[in-house]
N, C-alpha and C positions, 0 to 999 in steps of 0.2 A: 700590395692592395692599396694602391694609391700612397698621398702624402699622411705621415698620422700628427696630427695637429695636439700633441702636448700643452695643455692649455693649463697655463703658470697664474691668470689672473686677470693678466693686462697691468700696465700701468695706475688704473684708479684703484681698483678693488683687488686686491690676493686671498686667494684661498687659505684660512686657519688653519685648515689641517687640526680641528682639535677646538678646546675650548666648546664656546656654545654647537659647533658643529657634533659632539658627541648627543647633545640634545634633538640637535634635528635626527642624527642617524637613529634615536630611538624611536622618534616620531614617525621615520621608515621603516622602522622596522614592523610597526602594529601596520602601519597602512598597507603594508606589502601584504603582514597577515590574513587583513582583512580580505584585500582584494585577492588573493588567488584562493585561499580555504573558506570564502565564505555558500561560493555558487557549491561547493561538495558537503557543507556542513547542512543549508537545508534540505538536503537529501533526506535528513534521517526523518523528516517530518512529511515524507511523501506519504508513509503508508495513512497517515491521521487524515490528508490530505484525498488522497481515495478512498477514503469511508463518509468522508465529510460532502464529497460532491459527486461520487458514483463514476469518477475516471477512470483513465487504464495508468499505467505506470509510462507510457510512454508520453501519456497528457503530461505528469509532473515533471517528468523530465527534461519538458520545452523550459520550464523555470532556469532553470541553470544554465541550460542553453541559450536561452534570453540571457541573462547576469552575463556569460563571456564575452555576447557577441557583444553588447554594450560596453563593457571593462575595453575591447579592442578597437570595437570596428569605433568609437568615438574617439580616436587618437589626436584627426584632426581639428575636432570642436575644441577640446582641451588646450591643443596648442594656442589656438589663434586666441582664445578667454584668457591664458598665461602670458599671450604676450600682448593683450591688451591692456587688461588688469592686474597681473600679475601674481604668485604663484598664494600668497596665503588669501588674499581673499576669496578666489577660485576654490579653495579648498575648502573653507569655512562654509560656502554653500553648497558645496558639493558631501562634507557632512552633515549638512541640515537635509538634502536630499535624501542622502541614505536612511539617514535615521526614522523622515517621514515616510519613505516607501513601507518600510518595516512595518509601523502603525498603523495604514493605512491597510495595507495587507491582512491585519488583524483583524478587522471589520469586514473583511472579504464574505461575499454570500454566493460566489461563481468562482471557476477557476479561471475565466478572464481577469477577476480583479487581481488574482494573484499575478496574473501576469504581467501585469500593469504596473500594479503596485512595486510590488519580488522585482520583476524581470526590470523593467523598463527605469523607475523610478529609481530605483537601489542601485540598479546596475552603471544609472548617470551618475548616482554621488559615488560610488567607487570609481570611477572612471574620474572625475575632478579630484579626486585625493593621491588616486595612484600617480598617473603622470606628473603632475605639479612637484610630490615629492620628494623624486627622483633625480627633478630640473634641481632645487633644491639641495639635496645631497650631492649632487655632484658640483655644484658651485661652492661649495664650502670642503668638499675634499680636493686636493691633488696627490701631495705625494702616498697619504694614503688612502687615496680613492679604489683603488683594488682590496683592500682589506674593510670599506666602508659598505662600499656593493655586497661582496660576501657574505659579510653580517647582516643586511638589511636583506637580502634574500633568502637568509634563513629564518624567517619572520613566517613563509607561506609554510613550511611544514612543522613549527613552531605550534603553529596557530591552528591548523589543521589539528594536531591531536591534541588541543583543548575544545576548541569550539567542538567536534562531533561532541564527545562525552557531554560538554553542556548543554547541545541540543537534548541528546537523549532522554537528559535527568529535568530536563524544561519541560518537554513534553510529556512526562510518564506522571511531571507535578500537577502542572499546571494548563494542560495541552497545547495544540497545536496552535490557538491564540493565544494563549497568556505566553509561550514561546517566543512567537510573535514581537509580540509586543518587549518584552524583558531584549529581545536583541536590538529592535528599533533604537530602547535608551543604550545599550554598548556600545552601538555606532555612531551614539553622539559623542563619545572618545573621537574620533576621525576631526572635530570641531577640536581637542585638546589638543592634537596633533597638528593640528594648521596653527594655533596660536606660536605654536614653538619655531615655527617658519620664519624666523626677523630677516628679514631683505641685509641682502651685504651691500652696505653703503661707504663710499670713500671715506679716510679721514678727511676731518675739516681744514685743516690746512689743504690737503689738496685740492676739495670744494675751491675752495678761497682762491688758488693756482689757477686754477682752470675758469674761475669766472670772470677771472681782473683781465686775461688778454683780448677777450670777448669784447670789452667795451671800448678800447681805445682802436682797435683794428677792425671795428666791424664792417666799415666799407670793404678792408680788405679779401675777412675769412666768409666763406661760404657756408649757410646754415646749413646744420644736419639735415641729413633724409630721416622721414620718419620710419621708424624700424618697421618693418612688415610682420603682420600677422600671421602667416603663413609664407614660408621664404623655401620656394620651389627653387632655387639655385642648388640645394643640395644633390639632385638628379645631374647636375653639372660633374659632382666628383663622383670618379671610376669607382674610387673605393666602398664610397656609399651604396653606389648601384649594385655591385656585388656584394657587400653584405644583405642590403636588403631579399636581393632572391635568395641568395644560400642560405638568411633566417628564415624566409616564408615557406622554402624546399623543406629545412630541415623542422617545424611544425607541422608539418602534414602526417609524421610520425612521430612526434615528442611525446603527445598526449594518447595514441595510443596503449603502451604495454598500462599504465596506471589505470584505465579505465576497462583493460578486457584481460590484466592478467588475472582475477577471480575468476571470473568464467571459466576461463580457457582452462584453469586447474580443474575446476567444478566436470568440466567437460570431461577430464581426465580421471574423473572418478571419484577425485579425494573432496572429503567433506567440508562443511559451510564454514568452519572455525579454522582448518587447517587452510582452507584456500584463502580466507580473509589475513591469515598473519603473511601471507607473501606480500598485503601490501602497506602492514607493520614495518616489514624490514626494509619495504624501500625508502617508507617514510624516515626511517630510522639513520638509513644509512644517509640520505637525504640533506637532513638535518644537519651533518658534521663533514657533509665534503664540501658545501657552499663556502662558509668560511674558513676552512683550511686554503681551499682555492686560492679566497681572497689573500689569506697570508700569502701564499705560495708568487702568487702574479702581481704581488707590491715588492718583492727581492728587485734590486738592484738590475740584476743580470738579465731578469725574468719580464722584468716591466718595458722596455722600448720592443720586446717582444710576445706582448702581449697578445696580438694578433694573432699569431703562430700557436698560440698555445689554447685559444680559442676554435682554431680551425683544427686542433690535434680532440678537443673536446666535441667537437660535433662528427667528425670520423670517429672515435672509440664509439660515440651513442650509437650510430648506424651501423657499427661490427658487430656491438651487444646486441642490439636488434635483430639482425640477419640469425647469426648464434644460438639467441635466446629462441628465435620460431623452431628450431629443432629440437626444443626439450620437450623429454615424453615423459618422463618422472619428477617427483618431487625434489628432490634432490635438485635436479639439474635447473628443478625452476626458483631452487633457493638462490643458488650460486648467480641465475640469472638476474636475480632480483639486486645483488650485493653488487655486482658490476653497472646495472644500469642506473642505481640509487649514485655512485659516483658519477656516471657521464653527465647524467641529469643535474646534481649538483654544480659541476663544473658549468654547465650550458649556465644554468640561473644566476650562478655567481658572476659570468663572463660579457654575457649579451650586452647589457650595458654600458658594462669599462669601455667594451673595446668601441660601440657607437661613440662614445663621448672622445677615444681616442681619434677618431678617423674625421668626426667633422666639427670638434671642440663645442666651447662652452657657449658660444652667440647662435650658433644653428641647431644647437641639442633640443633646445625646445620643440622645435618642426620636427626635425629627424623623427624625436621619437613619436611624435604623434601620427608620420607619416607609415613607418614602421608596424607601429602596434596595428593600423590600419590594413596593410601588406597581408599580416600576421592573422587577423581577423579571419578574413579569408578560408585561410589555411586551417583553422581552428574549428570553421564548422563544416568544412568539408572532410578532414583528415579521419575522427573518431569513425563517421559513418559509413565511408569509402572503406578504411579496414574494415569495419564489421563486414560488408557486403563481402569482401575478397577473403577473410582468413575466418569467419565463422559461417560456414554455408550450413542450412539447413540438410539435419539429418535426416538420411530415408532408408528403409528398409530394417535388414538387419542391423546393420549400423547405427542406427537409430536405438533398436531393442536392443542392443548389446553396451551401447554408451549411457546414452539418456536411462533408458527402463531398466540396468545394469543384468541385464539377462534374466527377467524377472518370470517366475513358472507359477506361481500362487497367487492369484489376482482375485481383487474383490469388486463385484460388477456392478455396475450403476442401477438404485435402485433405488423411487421415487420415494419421499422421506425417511427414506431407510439410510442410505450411504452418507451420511453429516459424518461434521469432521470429528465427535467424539466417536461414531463406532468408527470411521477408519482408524485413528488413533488406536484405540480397543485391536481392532484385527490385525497394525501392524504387531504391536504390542506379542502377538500369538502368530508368526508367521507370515502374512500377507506381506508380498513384496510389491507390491500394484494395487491404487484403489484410483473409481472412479466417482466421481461427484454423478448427486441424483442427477436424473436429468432437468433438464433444464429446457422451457419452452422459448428459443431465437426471438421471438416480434416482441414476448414482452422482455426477457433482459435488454432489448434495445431500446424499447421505449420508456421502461420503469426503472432509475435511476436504486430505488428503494429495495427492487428484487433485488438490482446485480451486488448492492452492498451485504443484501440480509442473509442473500443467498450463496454467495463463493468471495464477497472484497473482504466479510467480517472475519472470513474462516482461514484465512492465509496465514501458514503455520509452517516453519522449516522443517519440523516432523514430520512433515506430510507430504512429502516426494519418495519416489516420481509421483506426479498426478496427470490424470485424463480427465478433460471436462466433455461431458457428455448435451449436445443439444439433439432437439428433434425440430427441423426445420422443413417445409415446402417449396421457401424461395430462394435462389440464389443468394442474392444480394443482402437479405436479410440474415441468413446464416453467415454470412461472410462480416458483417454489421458484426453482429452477435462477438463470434468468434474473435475479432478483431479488439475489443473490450476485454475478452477472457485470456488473452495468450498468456498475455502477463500472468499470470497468475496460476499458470499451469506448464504441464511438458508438451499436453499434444491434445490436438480437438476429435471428438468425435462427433460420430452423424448416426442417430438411431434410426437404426432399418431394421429394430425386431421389435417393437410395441405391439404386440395384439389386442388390445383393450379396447373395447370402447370409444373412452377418451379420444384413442388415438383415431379413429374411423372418421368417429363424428369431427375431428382436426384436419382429418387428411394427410398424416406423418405417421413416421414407425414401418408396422412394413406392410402397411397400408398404401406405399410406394415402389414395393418391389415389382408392381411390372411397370414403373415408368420409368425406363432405362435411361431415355435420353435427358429428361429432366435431371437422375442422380448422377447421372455425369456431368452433367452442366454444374452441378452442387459440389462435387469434389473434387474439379478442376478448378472450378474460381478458388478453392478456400486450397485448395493445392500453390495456386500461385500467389496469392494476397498473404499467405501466413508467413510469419516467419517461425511457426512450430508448426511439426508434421500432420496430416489430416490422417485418420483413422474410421474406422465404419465397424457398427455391429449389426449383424443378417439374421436372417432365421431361412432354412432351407426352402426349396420348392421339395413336392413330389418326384417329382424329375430329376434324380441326378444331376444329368448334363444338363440341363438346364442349370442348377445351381450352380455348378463349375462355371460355365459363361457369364452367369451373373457375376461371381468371384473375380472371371480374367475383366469382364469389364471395368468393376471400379479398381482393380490396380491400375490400369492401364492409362484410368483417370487422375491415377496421382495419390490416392489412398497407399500407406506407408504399413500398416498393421491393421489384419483384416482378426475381428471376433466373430464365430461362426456356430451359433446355436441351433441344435441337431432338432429342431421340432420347426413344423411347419405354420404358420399362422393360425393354423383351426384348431392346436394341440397347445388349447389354454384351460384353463380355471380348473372344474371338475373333468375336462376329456385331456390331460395334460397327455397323460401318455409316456413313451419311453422315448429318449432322444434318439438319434440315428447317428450312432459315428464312424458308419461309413460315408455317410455324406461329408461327415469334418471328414474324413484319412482322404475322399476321392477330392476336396477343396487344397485341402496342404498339399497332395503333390503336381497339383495344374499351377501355383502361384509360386511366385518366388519371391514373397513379403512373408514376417512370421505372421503366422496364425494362431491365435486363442482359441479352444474348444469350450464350450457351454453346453451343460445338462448331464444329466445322471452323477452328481458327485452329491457323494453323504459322506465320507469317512476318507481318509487321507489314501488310502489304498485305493480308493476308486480314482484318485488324480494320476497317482503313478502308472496304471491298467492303462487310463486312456491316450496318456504322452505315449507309453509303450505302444498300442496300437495304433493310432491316429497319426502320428508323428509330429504331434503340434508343439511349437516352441513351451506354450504356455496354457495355464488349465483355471477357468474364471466359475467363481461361487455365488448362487446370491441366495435361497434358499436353504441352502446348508450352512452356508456363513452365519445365517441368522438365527437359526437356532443353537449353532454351537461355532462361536468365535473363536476358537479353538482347532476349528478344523485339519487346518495348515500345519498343525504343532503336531497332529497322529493322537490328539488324549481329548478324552472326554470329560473335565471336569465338573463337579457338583454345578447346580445352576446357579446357587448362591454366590458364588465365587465369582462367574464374569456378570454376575447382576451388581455386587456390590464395585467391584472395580471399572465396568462402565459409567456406575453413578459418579464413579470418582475422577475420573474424566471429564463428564461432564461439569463438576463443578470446578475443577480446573480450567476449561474453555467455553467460557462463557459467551455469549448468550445462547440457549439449544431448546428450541420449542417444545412446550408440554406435550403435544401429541406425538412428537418422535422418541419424546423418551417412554412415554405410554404404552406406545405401541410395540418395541423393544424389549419392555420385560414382556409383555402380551406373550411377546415369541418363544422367548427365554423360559417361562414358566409354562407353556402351553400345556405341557402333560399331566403337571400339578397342577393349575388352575379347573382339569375336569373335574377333579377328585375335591377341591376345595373351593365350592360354587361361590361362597359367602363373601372369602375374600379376593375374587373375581371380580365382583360387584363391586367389592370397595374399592378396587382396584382400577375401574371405571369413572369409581366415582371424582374421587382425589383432587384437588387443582392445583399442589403443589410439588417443587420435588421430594421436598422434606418428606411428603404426605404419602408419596411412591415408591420414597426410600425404605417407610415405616411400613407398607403393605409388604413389599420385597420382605422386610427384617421378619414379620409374623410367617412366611411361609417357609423361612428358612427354618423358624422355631420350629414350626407343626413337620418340615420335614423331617428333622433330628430325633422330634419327639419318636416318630414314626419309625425312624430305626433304629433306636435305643428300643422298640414294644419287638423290633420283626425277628425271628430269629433267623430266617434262612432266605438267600435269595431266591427259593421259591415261590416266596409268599407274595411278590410283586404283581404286578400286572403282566402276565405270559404274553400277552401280544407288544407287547415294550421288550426291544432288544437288550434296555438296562432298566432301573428305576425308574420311575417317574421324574427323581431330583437330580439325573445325570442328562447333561447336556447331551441331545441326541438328534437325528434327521424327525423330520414330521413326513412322513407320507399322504398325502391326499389322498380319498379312496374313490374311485372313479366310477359314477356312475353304473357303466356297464363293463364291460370286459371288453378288453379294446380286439380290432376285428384281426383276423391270426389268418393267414395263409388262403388270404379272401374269402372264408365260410363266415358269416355273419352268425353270433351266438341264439341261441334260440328264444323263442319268444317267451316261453314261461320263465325267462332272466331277467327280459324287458322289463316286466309290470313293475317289480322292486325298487327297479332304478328311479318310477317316476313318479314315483310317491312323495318326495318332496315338493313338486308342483301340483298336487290335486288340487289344490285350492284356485290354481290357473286354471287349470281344463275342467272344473266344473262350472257348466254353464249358469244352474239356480243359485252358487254362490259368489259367480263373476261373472254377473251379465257381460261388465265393458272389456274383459278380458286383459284387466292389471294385472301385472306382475308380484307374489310374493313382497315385497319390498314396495309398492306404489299400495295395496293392499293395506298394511302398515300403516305407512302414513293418512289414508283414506281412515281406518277407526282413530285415527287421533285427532283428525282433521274431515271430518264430514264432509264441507264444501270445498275441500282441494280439488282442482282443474288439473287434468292431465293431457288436457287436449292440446297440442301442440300448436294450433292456428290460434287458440285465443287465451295462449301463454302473454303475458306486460311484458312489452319491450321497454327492456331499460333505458332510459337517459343519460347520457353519459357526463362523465364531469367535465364540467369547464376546462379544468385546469391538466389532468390528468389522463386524462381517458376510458377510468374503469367508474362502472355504473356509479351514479347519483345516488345518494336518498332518496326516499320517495318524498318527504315532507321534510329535506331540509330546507333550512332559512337561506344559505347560501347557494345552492343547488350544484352542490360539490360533495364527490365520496366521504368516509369518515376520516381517510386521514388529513386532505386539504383541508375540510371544515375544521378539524380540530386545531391545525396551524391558526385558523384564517380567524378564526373564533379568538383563539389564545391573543394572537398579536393586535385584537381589536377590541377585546375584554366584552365578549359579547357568549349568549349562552345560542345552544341547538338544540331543542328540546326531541329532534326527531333523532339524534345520535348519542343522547344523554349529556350530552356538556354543561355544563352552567359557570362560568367563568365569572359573567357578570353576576352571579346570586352568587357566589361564593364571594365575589367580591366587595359587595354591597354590603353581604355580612359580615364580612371583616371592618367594612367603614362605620357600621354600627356598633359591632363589639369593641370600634377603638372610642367610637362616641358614647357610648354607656359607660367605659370606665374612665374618660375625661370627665363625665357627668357624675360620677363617684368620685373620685380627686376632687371637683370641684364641693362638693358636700361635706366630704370629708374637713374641707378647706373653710367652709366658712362655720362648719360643725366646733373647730378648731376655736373658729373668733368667738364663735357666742358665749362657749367657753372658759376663754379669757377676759371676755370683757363683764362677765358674771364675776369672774374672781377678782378683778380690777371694782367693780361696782361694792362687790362684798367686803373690799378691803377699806375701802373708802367708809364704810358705813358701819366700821368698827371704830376707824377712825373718830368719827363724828361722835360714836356713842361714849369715846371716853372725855367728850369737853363737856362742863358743868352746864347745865339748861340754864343758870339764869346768861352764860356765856353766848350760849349758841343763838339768843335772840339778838346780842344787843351789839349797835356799831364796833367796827374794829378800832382797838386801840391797847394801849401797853400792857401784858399781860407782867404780873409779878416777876417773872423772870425773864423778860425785857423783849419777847416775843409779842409779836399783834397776832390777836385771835383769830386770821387768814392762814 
């Protein structure tokens, strides 16, 4: 591998080998620290980081990715600064760099400043500290420069498993600024670390040698060339030119197994703690082969073949690699971990002995900055390129069978219903599958404040698998949408069974099922742009075959797991109806993606019925879930029981909107709330949880009372399957009687049904023919407008997009006014703020009690100068009156009368 240049010193300066050189190798050891564990330590502060700016997880991830490429690809800036300036001054602003990125980062109000700040800024002063102190270390080691490298590159796993934990306990103190900032001043350490850099300088006698033959022979000797900044002759040696590919080759998978073997276990089933210690032990193992290395390749016999023993280190990494992709158990992914924590070691401890062997100590400076640049490269192509080739996205079964772990009790996406304390609550009882409510695509794109409130705050390890459910119209915007959400889920869905309203008047749900070519357009983009699976939930047609063709279409388009609710768009509210699972059994056997069946499940028996006849992988609840979260489990417990255990959920994961908790016991207590109208009402009323928890507590009272008075289960409500206070199905009771074997019911059934709307169809009590519910609002509100042409079209905000005030001062919605207000101490009378009057009257309540201090204050002197006057004027009253008139002069005891 070319000539290896053993570099003893030269004649002016030698290598210590020792002495102050143990100081510098400390001062590489933290800066090695720093600079390879620091772009993985602010990892731990990504998740603070997507709540703080409404990112996805792959936005934070550019941070790090910025930190490397900066650490490498600025190889050759470094060089050419060290060898103009030389290596400790370089380094002293290369730690004021880092330090200020850190700071600056802390005031961040966008994830570009972080970028800036984090990536760019920090990433330069690690880059001036790392190189320089290496040039460093190796100028001051020879004979034990193998054992000096060893130990200074056991500095990055050193460092790693302190700095995570102190990120952790930074941000859990003091968040993701005070974080921040506390590391900025750590990395003003990298400034204590350059002071310890002292330049090796000739002794003085030799100075002295070497300047005296200068002056008498100057015509003769020839002045030096000035040293180059950058000295591209090293591409001149063979040997160089082959290390440098065979490092750049062998980066392209170094950084690999560290960054995808969690996963890849994850994938393999095993859980978030057991997949996280495989890269414990690599770190572990990590840590003690670096410097054993070093010892091993400073031996006598081992050293002029050192080379050799570096090229034996970068083949074992690439055998453990090869080896390690065929582990399918735990096990085999320990074993793999303990082998490649050694090759990895060897590589870290080696890489640089052996560069400084091959082009010594006057070109080391370039080499490596040239190197690290090579190296760059390789570092941000290699992580990504594996992911593409050895994690492809899962589809089909495959999919249901790894990611969703063969999941048959799903809990279905249901709009403020499915929050993550009831999924919590329902895995808790069974549910192996939950879906987030849904979610409307245009605004999670455009509303930073949804996607945090809504799925960034709620991300919980508890809580997988998950399926994030939107309801979309446009390609591109579901594909937007989804792209924000993957993160933070297993797999996206596209609702095609909305019947509501809502969804009509939007144009989504399955208010799209006959526009084929559109949901194909919708499932193919977000088929090929995801990198988690797309999913779709239906509601049938009338038609059989028609539904089957709908089914083969969107597989066809790339939908991965198809949900297939047995009712037709018109089989909503009071006409629900009974589901049709023959149309699920005739969908599951046209596709060959697993299918979910929806409708008709109350009781655990009705799920196993339906998997039996239908043959669907999987059986999804949302109506039975919610009156008894228990479902899954086969038992119907008191209501009390998942009322108080939800509460308690909830105040474990905080923060959970009043009205979903609300409306949750609403469901839960349904049977008992007829019977106890009073505390209904109160129950309505409430506005806190404490307040919700204490209406829950009285109904549990008044139910116990109840069955400590009953003696027999007779005595209950006969049209209730159990009591009242036993979690149970709610049935709707349907207008008319749904139509049977095409005879339509007879008419004298009709009249009963429509008795709820008399107040609609009669003409002398509703001329304009409102609705029940507009009716309502009309006696509370006399002059409400129902007329749709001469409805206020709203203004919309400035800043935002979602309607204005009518009469605010800033003509922005309430949550922009209330920022815009705050940070300019100004009030909005139309939003209720008063920032500025609450302010004003803090400046007066601080100026009324300066105005009291000061009274208080001179209340003091008048006081004292009363007692001072008073003192005075006893004084006076004890000298003799013919005294007190007359000139001073000697008094009897030798005093003058002053």
């Amino acid at each position: 591998m070319g000539g290896v240049a053993l570099d003893v010193g030269g004649p002016a300066v030698k290598a210590p080998d020792g002495g102050w050189g143990w100081a510098v190798l400390l001062g590489c050891f933290v800066i090695t620290g720093f600079s390879y564990a620091f772009p993985k330590a602010v990892s731990v502060f990504f998740k603070e980081l997507i709540r703080e700016f409404g990112v996805g997880y792959s936005d934070t991830a550019w941070i790090s990715s910025i930190l490397l490429a900066m650490l490498y690809g600025t190889g050759p800036l470094c060089s050419v600064l060290v060898n103009r300036f030389g290596c400790r001054p370089v380094m002293m602003v290369g730690g004021l760099f880092a330090s200020m990125g850190m700071i600056l980062a802390s005031f961040a109000t966008s994830i570009l400043h972080i970028y800036l700040c984090t990536g760019v800024i920090t990433g330069l002063g690690l880059a001036l500290n790392f190189q320089p102190s290496l040039i460093m270390l190796n100028r001051y080691f020879n004979e034990k420069r193998p054992l000096a490298n060893g130990l200074s590159a056991a500095g990055s796993p050193v460092a790693l498993c302190c700095l995570s934990p102190l990120g952790q306990v930074l941000q859990y103190q003091y968040g993701w600024r005070g974080g921040f900032l506390i590391l900025g001043g750590l990395l003003l350490n990298c400034c204590v670390c350059a002071a310890v850099m002292r330049p090796l300088l000739p002794p003085k006698s030799q100075q002295r040698d070497t300047e005296a033959p200068g002056v008498g022979e100057g015509a003769d000797k020839k002045k030096k060339p000035k040293p180059k900044l950058l000295d591209f002759t090293v591409f001149k040696d063979c040997g160089f030119v082959i290390y440098t590919v065979a490092a750049s080759i062998m980066v392209l998978g170094l950084f690999v197994p560290p960054v995808f073997v969690v996963s890849y276990a994850k994938e393999l089933g095993y859980e978030d703690t057991k997949s996280a210690l495989l890269l414990t032990i690599l770190g572990f193992v990590d840590m003690f082969a670096r410097p054993t290395c070093g010892v091993i390749a400073g031996l006598k016999w081992v050293r002029p073949r050192c080379v050799y023993l570096f090229s034996f280190a970068m083949i074992f990494n690439g055998v453990t690699d090869l080896v390690g992709s065929q582990a399918s158990d735990y096990s085999t992914l320990v074993v793999f971990c303990i082998f490649f924590g050694i090759s990895y070691g060897m590589v870290g401890a080696l890489q640089f002995e052996v560069l400084m062997a091959i082009v010594g100590t006057e070109k080391f400076s370039s080499a490596i900055g040239l190197v690290l640049l090579m190296e760059a490269i390789a570092v941000l192509i290699g992580p990504p390129g594996a992911a593409a080739e050895t994690m492809p996205k899962l589809q089909g079964f495959e999919f249901w069978r790894q990611t969703l772990k063969e999941a048959r009790f799903v809990v279905a996406p249901m709009v403020d219903q499915s929050e993550l304390a009831w999924r919590l609550l329902s895995r808790r009882h069974g549910a192996q599958l939950c879906y987030t409510p849904m979610f409307h695509a245009q605004v999670f794109v455009r509303d930073a404040n949804y996607r945090r409130e809504n799925l960034y705050n709620e991300v919980c390890t508890e809580d997988r698998p998950l399926i994030t459910q939107f309801c979309a119209n446009d390609p591109e915007v579901f594909v937007q949408a989804a792209l924000l959400a993957q993160d933070y889920c297993d797999a996206i869905d596209l609702n095609l069974g909305c019947p509501q309203m809502i969804a009509k008047r939007g144009h989504y749900g399955v208010f799209l099922q006959d526009e084929w070519e559109l949901l194909e357009k919708m499932v193919k983009l977000a088929h090929e742009k995801l990198s988690v699976p797309v999913t779709c939930k239906i509601r049938v047609f009338e038609d059989m075959e028609k539904t089957v063709r709908y089914a083969q279409m969107l597989e066809k388009a790339g939908c991965q797991l198809l949900t297939v609710h047995g009712r037709t768009k018109d089989q909503k509210g009071a006409f629900t109806g009974i589901a049709s699972w023959e149309h699920i059994k005739a969908v599951r056997q046209a596709v060959k993606i697993p299918v979910f069946a929806n409708g008709n499940i109350q009781h655990l028996s009705d799920v196993e019925r339906c998997i039996q006849e239908t043959g669907v992988q999987g059986v999804m609840s949302a109506e039975g879930n919610l009156h008894n979260p228990a479902l899954f489990e086969g038992r119907s417990p008191p209501v009390w029981e998942m009322a108080e255990e939800y509460l308690e959920v909830v105040r474990e994961h905080p923060p959970c909107t009043l009205s979903f908790i609300r409306a949750h016991l609403f469901k839960l207590w349904h049977h008992t709330l007829q019977i106890h109208q009073d505390l209904r009402e109160e129950l309505a009323k409430v506005k806190t949880v404490e307040g919700l928890a204490e209406v829950s507590h009285q109904l549990k009272l008044r139910c116990q009372e109840e069955i400590s008075r009953c003696a027999g289960a007779e005595e209950w409500d006969r049209d209730l399957p159990f009591p009242h206070w036993i979690c149970q199905p709610y049935v709707r009771p349907p207008p008319k009687d749904p139509v049977m074997n095409g005879n339509s019911q007879p008419a004298d059934v009709k009249k009963p049904t429509c008795h709820k709307r008399a107040l609609e169809d009669d003409p002398d009590s509703n001329p304009e023919g409102l609705s029940k519910n507009k009716q309502k609002k009309r006696s509370r509100n006399p002059h409400k407008n129902f007329c749709p042409e001469q409805k206020p079209k709203y203004i919309k905000c400035e800043q935002c997009g979602n309607p204005k005030g009518n009469k605010c001062v800033f003509n922005l919605c309430r949550g922009c006014c209330k920022k815009k207000a705050f940070k300019e101490v100004a009030d909005c009378p139309s939003h209720g703020l008063k920032f500025k009057t609450k302010a004003d009257k803090r400046k007066q309540e601080e100026e009324e009690e300066e105005q009291k201090e000061e009274d208080k204050e001179k209340e003091r002197n008048q006081r004292g100068q009363k007692r001072k006057s008073g003192t005075e004027h006893e004084r006076k009253s004890t000298v003799p009156p013919s005294v007190q008139g007359s000139p001073p002069h000697m008094l009897p005891n030798g005093q003058t009368n002053l």
